[in-house]
Backbone as ProteinMPNN parsed JSONL, in Angstrom:
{"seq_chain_A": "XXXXXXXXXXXXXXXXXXXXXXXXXXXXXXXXXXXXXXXXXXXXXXXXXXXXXXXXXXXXXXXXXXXXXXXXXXXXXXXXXXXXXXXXXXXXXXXXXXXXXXXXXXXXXXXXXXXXXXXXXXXXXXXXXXXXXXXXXXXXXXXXXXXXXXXXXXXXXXXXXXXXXXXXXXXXXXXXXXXXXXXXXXXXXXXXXXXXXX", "coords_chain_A": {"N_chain_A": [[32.962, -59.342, -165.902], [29.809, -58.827, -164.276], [28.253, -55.974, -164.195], [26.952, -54.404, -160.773], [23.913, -53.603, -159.834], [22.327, -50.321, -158.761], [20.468, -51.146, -156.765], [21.516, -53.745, -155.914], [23.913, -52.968, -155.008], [23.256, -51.327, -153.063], [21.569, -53.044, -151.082], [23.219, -54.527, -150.6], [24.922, -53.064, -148.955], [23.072, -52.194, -147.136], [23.183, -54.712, -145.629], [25.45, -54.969, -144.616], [25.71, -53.786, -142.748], [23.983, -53.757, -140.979], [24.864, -56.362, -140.326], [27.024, -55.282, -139.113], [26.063, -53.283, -136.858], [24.701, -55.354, -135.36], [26.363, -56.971, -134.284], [27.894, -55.486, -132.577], [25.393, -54.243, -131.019], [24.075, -56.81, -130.801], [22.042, -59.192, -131.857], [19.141, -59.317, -131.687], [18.969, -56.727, -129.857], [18.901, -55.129, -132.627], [17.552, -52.899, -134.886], [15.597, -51.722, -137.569], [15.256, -49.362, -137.441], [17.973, -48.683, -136.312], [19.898, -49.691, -137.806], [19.375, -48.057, -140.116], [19.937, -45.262, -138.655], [22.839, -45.817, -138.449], [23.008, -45.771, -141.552], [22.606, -43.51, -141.985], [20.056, -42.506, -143.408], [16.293, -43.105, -144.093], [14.223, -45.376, -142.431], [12.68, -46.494, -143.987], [13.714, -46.698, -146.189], [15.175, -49.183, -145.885], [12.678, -50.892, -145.674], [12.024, -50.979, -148.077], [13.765, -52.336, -149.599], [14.03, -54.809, -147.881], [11.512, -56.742, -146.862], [10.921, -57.237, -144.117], [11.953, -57.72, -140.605], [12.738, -60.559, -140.306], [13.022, -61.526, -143.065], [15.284, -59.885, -143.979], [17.333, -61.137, -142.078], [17.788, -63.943, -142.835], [18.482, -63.201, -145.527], [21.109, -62.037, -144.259], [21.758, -64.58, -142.795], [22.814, -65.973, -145.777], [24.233, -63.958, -146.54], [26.48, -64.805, -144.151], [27.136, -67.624, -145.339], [28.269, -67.426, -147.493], [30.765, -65.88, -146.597], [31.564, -68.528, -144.976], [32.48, -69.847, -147.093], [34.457, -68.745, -148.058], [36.74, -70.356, -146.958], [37.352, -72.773, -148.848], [38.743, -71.005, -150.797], [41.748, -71.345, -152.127], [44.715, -69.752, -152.552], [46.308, -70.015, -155.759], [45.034, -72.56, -155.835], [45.027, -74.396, -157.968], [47.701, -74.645, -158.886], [48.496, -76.685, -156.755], [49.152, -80.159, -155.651], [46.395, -82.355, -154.73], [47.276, -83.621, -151.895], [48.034, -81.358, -150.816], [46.248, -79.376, -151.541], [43.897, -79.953, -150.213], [45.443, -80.311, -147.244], [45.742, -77.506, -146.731], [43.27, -76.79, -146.698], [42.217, -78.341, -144.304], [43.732, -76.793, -142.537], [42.958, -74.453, -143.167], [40.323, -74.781, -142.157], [40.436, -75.439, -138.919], [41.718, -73.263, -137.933], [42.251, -70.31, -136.469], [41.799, -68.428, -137.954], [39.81, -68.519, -139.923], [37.662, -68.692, -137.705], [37.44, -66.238, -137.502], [35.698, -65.282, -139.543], [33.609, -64.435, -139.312], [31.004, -63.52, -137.001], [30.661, -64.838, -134.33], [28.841, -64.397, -132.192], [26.821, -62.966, -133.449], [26.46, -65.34, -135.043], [25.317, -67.567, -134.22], [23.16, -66.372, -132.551], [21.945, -66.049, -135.338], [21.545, -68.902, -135.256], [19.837, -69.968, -133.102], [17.376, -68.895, -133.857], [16.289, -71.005, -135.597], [14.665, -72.689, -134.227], [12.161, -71.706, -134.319], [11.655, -70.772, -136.613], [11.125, -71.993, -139.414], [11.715, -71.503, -142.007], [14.141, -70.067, -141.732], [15.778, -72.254, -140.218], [15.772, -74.229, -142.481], [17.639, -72.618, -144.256], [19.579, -72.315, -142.803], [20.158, -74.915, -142.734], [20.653, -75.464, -145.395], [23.079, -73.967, -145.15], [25.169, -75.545, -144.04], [25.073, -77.931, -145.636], [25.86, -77.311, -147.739], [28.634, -76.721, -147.016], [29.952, -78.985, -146.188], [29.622, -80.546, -148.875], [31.422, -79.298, -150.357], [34.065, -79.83, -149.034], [33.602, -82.866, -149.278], [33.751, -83.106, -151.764], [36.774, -82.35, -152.403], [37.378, -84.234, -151.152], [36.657, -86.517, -152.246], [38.398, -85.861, -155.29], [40.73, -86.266, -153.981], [40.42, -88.902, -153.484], [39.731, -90.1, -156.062], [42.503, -89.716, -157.311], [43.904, -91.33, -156.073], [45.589, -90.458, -153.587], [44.266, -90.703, -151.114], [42.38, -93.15, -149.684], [39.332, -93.567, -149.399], [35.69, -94.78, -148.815], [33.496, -93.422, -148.568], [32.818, -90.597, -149.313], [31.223, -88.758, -148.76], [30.102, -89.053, -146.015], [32.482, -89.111, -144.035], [32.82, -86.669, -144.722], [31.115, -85.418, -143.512], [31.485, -86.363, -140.747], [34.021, -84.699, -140.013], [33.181, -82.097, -139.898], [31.316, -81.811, -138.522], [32.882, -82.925, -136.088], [34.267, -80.572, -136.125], [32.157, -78.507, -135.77], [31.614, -78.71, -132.915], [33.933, -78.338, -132.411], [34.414, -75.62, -132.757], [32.099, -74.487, -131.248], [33.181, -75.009, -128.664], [35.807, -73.682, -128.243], [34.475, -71.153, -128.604], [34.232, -70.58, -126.105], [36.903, -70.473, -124.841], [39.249, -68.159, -123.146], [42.015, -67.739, -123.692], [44.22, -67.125, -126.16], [45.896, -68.586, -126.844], [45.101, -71.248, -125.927], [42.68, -71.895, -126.776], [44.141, -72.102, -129.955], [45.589, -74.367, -129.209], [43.752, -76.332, -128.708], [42.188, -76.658, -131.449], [43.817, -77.562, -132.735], [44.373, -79.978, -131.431], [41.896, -80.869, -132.499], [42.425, -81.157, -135.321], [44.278, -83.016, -136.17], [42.945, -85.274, -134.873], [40.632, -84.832, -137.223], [42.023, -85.409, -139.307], [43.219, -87.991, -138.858], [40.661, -89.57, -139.265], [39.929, -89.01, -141.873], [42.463, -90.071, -142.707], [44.047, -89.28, -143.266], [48.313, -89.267, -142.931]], "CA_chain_A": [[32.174, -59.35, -164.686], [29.025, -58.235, -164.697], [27.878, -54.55, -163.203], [25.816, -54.43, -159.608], [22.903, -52.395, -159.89], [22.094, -49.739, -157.976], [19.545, -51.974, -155.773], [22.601, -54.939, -154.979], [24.912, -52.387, -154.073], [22.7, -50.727, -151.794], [21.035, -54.325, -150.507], [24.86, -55.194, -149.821], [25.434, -51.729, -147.653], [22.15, -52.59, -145.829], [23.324, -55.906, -145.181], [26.459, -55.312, -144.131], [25.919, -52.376, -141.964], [22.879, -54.896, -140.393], [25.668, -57.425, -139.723], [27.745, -54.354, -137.822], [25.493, -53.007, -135.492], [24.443, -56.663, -134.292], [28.254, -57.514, -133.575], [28.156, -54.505, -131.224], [24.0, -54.371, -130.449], [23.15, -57.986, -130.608], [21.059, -59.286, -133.073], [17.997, -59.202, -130.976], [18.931, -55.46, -130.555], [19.249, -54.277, -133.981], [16.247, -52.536, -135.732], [15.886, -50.978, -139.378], [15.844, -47.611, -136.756], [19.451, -48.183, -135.874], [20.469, -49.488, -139.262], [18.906, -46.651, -140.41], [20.528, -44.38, -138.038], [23.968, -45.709, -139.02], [23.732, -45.368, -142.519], [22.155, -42.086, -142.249], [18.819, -43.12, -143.967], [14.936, -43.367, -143.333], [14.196, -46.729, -142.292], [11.651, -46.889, -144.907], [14.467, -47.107, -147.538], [15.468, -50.51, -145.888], [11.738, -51.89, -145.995], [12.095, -50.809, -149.564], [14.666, -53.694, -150.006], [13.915, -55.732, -147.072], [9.949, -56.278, -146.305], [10.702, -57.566, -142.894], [13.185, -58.633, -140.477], [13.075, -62.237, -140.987], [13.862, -61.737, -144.597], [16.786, -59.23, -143.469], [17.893, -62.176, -141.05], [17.537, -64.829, -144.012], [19.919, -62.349, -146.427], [22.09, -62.281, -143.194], [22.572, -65.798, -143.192], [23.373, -66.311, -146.869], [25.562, -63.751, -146.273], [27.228, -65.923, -143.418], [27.296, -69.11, -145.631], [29.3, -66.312, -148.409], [32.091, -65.991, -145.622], [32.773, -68.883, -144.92], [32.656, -70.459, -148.408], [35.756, -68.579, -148.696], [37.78, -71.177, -146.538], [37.836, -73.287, -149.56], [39.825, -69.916, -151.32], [43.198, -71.306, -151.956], [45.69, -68.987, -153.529], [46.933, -70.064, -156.467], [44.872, -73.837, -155.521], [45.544, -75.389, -159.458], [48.916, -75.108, -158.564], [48.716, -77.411, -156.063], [48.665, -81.484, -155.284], [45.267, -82.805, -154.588], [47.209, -83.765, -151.164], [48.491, -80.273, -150.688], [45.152, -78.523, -151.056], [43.224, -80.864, -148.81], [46.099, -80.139, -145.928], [45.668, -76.342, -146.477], [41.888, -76.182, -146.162], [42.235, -78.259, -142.896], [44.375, -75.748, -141.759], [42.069, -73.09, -142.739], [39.273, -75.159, -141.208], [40.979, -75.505, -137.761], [42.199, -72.142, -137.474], [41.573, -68.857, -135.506], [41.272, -67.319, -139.026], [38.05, -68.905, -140.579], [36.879, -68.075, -137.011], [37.459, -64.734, -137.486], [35.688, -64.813, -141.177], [32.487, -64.279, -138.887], [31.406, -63.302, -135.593], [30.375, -65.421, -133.139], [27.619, -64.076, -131.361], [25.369, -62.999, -134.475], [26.024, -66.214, -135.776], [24.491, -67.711, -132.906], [21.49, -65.45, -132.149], [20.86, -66.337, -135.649], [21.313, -69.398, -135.253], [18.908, -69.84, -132.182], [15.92, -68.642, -134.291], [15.995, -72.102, -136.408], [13.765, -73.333, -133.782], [10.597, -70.697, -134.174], [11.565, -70.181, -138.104], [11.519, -73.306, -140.281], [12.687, -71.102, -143.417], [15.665, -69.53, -141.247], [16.24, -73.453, -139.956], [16.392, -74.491, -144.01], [18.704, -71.415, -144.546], [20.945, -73.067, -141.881], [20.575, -76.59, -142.987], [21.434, -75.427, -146.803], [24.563, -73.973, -145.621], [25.977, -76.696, -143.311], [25.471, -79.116, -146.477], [27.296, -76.419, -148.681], [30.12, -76.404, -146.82], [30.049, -80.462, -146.113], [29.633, -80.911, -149.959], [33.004, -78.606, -150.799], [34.541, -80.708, -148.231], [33.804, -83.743, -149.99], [34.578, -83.03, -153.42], [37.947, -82.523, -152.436], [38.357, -86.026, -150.259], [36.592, -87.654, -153.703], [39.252, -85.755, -155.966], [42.2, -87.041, -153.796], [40.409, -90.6, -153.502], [40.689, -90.197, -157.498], [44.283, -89.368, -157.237], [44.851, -92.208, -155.25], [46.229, -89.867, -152.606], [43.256, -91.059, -150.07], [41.213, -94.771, -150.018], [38.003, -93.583, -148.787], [34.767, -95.556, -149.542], [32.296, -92.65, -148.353], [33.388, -88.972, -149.211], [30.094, -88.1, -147.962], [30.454, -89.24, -144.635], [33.565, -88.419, -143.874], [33.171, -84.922, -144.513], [29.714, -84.918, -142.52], [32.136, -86.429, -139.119], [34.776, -83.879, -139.869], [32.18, -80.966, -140.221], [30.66, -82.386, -136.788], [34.028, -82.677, -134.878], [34.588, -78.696, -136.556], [30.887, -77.776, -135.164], [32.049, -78.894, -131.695], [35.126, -77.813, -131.46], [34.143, -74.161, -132.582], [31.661, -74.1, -130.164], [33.813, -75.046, -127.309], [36.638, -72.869, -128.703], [34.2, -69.633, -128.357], [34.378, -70.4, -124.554], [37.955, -70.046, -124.186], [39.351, -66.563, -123.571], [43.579, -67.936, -124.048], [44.396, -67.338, -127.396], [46.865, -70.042, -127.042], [44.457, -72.607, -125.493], [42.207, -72.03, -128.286], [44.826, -72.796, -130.754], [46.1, -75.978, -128.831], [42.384, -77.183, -128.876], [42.045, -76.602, -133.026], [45.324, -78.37, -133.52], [43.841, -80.961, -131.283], [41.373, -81.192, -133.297], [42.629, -81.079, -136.899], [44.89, -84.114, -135.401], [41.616, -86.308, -135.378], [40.118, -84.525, -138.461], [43.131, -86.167, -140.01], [42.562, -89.679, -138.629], [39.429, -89.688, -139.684], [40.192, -88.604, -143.337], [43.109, -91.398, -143.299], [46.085, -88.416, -143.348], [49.287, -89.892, -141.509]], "C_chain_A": [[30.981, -58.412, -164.867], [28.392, -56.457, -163.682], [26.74, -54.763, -162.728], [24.584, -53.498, -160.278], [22.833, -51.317, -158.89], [21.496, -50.228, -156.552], [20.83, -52.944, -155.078], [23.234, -53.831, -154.732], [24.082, -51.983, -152.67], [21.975, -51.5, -150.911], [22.008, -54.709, -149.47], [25.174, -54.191, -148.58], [24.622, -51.888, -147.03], [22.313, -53.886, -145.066], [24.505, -56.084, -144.16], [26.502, -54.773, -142.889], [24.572, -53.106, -140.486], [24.043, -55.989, -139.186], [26.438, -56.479, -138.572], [27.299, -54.097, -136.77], [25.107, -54.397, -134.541], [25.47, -57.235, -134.097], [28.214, -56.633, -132.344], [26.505, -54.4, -130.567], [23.503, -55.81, -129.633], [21.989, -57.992, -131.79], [19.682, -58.82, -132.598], [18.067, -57.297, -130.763], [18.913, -54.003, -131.746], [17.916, -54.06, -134.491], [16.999, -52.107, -136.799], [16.252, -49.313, -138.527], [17.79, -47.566, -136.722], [20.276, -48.746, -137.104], [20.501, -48.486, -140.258], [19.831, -45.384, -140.236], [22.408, -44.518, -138.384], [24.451, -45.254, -140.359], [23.345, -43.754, -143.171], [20.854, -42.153, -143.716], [17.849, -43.06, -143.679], [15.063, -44.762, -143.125], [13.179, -47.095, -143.14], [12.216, -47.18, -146.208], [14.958, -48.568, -147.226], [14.277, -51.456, -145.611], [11.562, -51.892, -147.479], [12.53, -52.168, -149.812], [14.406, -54.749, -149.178], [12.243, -55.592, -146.699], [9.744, -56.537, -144.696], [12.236, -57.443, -141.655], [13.584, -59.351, -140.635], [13.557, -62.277, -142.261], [15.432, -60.973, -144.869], [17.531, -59.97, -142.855], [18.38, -63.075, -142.417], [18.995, -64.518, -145.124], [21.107, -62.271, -145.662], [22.797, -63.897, -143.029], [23.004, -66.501, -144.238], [24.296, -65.38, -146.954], [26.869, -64.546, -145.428], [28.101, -66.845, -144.334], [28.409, -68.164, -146.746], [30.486, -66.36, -148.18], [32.658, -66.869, -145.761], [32.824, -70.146, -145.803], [34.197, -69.906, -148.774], [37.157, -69.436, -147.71], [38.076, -72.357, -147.519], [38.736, -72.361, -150.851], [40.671, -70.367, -151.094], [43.742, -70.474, -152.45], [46.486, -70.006, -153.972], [46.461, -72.224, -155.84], [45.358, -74.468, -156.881], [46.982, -75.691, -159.392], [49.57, -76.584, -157.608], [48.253, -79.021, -155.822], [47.238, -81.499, -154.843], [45.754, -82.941, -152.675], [47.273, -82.165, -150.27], [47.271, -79.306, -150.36], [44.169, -79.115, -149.995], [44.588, -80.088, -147.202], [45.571, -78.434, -145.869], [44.444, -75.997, -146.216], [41.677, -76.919, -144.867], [42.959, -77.609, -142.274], [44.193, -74.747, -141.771], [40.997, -73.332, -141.807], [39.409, -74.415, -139.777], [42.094, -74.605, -137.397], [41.225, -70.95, -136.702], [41.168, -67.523, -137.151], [40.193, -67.807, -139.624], [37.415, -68.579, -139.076], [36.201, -67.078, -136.807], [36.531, -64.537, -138.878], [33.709, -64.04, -140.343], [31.848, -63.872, -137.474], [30.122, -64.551, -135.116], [28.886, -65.438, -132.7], [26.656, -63.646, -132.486], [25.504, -64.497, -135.146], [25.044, -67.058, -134.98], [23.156, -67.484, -132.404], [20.854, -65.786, -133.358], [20.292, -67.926, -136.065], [19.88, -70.705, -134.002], [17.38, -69.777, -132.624], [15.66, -70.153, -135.356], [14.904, -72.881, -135.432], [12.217, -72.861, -133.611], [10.237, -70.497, -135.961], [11.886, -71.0, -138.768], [12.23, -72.888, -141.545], [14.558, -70.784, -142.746], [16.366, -71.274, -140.826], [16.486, -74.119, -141.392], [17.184, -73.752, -144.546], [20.029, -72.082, -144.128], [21.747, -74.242, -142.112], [21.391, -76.408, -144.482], [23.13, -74.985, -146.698], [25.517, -75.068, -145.161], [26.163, -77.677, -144.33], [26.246, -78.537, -147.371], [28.197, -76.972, -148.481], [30.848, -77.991, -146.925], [30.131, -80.771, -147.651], [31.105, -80.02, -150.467], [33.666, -79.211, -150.303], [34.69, -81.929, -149.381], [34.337, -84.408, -151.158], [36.153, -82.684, -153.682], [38.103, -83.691, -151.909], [37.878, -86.899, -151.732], [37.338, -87.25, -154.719], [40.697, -86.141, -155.02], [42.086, -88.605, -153.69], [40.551, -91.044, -155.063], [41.776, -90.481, -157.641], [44.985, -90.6, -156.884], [45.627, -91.647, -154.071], [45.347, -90.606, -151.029], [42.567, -92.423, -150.412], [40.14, -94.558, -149.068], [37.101, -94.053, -149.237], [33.613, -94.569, -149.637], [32.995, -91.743, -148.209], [32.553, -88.299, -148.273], [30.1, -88.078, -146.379], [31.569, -89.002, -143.802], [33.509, -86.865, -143.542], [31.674, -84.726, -143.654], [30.789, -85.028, -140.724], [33.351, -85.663, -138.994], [34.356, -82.564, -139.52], [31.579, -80.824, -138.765], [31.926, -82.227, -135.69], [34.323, -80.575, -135.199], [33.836, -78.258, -135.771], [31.461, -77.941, -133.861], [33.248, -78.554, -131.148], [35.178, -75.604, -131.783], [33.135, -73.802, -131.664], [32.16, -74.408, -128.681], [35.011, -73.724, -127.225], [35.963, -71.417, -128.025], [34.366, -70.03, -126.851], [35.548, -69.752, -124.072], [38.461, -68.712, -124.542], [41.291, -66.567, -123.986], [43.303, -67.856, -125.644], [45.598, -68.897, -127.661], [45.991, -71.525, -126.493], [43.17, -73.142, -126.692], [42.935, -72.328, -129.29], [45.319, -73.906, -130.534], [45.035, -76.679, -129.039], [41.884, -77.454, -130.38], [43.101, -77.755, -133.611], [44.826, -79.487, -132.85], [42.609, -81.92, -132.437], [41.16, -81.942, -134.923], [43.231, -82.931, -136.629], [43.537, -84.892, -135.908], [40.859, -86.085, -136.49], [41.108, -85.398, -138.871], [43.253, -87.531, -140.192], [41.819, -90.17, -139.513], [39.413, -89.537, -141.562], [41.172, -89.817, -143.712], [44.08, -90.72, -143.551], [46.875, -88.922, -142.418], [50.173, -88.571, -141.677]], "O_chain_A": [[31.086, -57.363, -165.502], [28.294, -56.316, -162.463], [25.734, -55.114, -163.345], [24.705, -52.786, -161.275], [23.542, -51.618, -157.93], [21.905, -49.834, -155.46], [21.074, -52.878, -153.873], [22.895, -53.644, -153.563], [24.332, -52.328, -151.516], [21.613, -50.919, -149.888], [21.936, -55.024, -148.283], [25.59, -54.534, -147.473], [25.005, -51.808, -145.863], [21.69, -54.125, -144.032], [24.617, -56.905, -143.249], [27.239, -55.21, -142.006], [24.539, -52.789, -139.297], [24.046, -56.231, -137.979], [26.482, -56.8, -137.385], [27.818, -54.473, -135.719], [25.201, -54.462, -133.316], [25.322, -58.337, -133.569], [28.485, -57.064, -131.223], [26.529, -54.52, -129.343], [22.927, -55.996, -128.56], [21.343, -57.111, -132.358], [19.149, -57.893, -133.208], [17.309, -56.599, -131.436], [18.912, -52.772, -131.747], [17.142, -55.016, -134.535], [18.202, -52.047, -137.051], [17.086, -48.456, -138.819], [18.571, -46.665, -137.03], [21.348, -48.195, -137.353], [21.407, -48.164, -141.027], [20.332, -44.683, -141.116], [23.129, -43.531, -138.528], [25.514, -44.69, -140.62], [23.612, -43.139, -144.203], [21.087, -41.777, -144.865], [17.923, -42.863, -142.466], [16.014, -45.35, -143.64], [12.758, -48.235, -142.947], [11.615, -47.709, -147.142], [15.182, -49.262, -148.219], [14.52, -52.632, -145.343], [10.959, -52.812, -148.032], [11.759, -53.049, -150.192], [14.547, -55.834, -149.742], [11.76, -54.527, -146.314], [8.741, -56.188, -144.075], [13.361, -57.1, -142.017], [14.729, -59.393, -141.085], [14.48, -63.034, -142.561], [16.356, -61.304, -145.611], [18.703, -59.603, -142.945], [19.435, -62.742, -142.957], [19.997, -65.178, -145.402], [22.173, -62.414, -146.261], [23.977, -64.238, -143.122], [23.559, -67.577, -144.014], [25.352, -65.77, -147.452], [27.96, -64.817, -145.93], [29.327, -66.938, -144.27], [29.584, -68.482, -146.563], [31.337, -66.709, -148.998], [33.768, -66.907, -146.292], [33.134, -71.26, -145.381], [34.963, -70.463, -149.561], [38.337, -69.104, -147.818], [39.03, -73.054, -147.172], [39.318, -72.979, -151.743], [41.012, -70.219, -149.921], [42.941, -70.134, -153.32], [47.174, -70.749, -153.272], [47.353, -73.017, -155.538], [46.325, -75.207, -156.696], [47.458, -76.767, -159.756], [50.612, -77.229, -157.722], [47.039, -79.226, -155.792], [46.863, -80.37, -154.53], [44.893, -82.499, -151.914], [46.624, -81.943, -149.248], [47.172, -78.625, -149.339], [43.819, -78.498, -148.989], [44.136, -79.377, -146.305], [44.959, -78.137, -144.843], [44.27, -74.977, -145.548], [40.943, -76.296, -144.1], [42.867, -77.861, -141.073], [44.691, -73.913, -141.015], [40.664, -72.563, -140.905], [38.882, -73.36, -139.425], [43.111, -74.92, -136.779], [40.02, -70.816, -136.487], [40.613, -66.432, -137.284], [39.466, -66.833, -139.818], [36.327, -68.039, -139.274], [35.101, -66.835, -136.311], [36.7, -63.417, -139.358], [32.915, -63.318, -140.946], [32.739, -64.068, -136.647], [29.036, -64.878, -135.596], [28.029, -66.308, -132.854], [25.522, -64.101, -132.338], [24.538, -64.826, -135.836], [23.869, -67.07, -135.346], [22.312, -68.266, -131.967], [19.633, -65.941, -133.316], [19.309, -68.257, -136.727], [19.356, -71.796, -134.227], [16.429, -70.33, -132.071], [14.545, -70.16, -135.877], [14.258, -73.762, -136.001], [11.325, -73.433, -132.983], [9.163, -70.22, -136.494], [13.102, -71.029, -138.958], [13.089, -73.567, -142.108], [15.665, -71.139, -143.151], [17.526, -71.455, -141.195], [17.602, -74.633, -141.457], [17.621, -74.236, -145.591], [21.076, -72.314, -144.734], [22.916, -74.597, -141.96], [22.444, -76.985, -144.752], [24.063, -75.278, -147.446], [26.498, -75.426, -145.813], [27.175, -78.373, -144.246], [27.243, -79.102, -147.82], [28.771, -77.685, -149.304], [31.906, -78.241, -147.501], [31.072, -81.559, -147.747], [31.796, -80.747, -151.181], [34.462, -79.553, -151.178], [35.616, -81.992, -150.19], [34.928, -85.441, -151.476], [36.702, -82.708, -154.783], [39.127, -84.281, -152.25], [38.594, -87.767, -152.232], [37.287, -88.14, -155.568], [41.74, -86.268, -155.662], [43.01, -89.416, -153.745], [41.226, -92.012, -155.413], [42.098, -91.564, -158.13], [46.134, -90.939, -157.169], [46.381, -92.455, -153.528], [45.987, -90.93, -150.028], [42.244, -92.622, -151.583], [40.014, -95.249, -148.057], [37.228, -93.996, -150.46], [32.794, -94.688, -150.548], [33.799, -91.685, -147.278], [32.862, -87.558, -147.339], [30.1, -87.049, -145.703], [31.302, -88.614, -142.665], [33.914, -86.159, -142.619], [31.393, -83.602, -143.237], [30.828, -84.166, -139.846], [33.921, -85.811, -137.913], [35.123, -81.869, -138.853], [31.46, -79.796, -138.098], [31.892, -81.535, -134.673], [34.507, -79.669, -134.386], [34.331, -77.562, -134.884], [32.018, -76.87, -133.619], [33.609, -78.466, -129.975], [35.769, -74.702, -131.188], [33.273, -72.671, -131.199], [31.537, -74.05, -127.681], [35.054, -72.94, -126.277], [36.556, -70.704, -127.216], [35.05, -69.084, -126.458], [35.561, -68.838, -123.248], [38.329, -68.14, -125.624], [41.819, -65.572, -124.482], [42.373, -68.407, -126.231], [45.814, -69.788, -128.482], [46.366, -72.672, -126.736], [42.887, -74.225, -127.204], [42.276, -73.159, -129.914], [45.577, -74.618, -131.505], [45.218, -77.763, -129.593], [41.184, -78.452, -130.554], [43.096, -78.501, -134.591], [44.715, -80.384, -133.686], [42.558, -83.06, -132.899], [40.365, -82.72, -135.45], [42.529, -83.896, -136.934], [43.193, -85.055, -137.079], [40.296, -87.092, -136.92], [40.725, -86.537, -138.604], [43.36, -88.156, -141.247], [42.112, -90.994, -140.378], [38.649, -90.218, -142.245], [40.954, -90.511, -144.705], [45.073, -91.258, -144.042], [46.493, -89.097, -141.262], [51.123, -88.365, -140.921]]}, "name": "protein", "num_of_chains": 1, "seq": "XXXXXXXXXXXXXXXXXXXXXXXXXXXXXXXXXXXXXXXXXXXXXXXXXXXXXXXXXXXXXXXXXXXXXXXXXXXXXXXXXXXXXXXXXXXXXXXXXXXXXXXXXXXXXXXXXXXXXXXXXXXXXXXXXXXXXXXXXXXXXXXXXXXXXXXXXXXXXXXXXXXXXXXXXXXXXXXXXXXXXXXXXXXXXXXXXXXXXX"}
C-alpha cells in the first residue's frame, strides 16, 4: 500500500472535520473560520488545500460517493454464490445501516446546489451512475450464472436505484425507527420483483 503524503492526510482531516461541523452547523453554515476553529488552524492553511468552497463542497461529495461505495463491501464476498451476494447488498441497500454511512442533511444541502453549480450537478450525476453501474455488474454476473434471466442489467439497476432514491427520501421523514424499517423491507420486497428474486 502505498504511503499518504503529508498533503492527503491533512486534505482528508480538512475534509472530514468540513463534513462534521456541517452535520451539526449545516452546510450553508460552515466556513473555513469554523473548520478552522475546530481543527485549531488558520483558515489560510485550508485555502492552501482548498482554493474555494465549491471545490471543498466538490471533495465533499466524492467523499460521499466513497461512503457509500462501501455498501458493495461484502465480507469475505468470493466466498459467496453470485445469488448470495446479490441478496446481501439488497439488504445493505434497504437498510438503516447504509443510511447511516452518511448524513442526511449535508447530503441534501449538497445536493440542492446541483441546480446553481453544473460541476457540483456532474459530481452528483457521476456518483448516482457509480453506484447504478456496481449494481449492475452484479445482476450481469448472476445473469451469467444463470441464477437471474435478465435482458437489461442496465435498466434494472437504474429502477432499483430509483425505487432506493425514493424510498430514502421518504424514509428521512419518518421519526419511528420501526416504521422506517417496515417501509425499507417494503421496499426491498419490490426491489426483488423487479430483479426477478422469488
Amino acid at each position: 500500500m502505498a504511503k499518504q503524503s503529508i498533503a492527503e492526510i491533512r486534505k482528508k482531516e480538512i475534509l472530514s472535520t468540513f463534513y462534521e461541523v456541517a452535520k451539526v452547523e449545516g452546510l450553508e453554515n460552515t466556513s473555513f473560520a469554523k473548520i478552522a476553529q475546530k481543527l485549531e488552524i488558520q483558515p489560510s492553511l485550508i485555502v492552501h488545500y482548498f482554493k474555494n468552497r465549491d471545490e471543498l463542497i466538490l471533495a465533499l461529495i466524492q467523499y460521499n460517493l466513497d461512503q457509500y461505495k462501501q455498501i458493495f463491501s461484502i465480507a469475505h464476498a468470493d466466498d459467496l454464490s453470485h445469488q448470495e451476494h446479490l441478496n446481501k447488498v439488497l439488504d445493505k441497500l434497504f437498510s438503516l445501516d447504509w443510511n447511516e454511512l452518511y448524513d442526511d442533511g449535508v447530503y441534501y444541502s449538497c445536493y440542492t446546489l446541483i441546480f446553481r453549480h453544473p460541476e457540483i450537478k456532474g459530481k452528483f450525476k457521476d456518483l448516482h451512475l457509480e453506484l447504478r453501474s456496481g449494481l449492475k455488474t452484479i445482476l450481469e454476473q448472476c445473469t451469467k450464472a444463470g441464477f437471474l434471466a435478465i435482458e437489461d442489467p442496465a435498466t434494472v439497476a437504474h429502477q432499483v436505484y430509483n425505487l432506493l432514491d425514493g424510498t430514502y427520501y421518504f424514509v428521512s421523514m419518518l421519526d419511528v425507527k420501526a416504521d422506517q424499517e417496515k417501509y425499507l423491507q417494503q421496499s426491498k420486497t419490490l426491489a426483488k420483483k423487479l430483479i426477478g428474486l422469488h
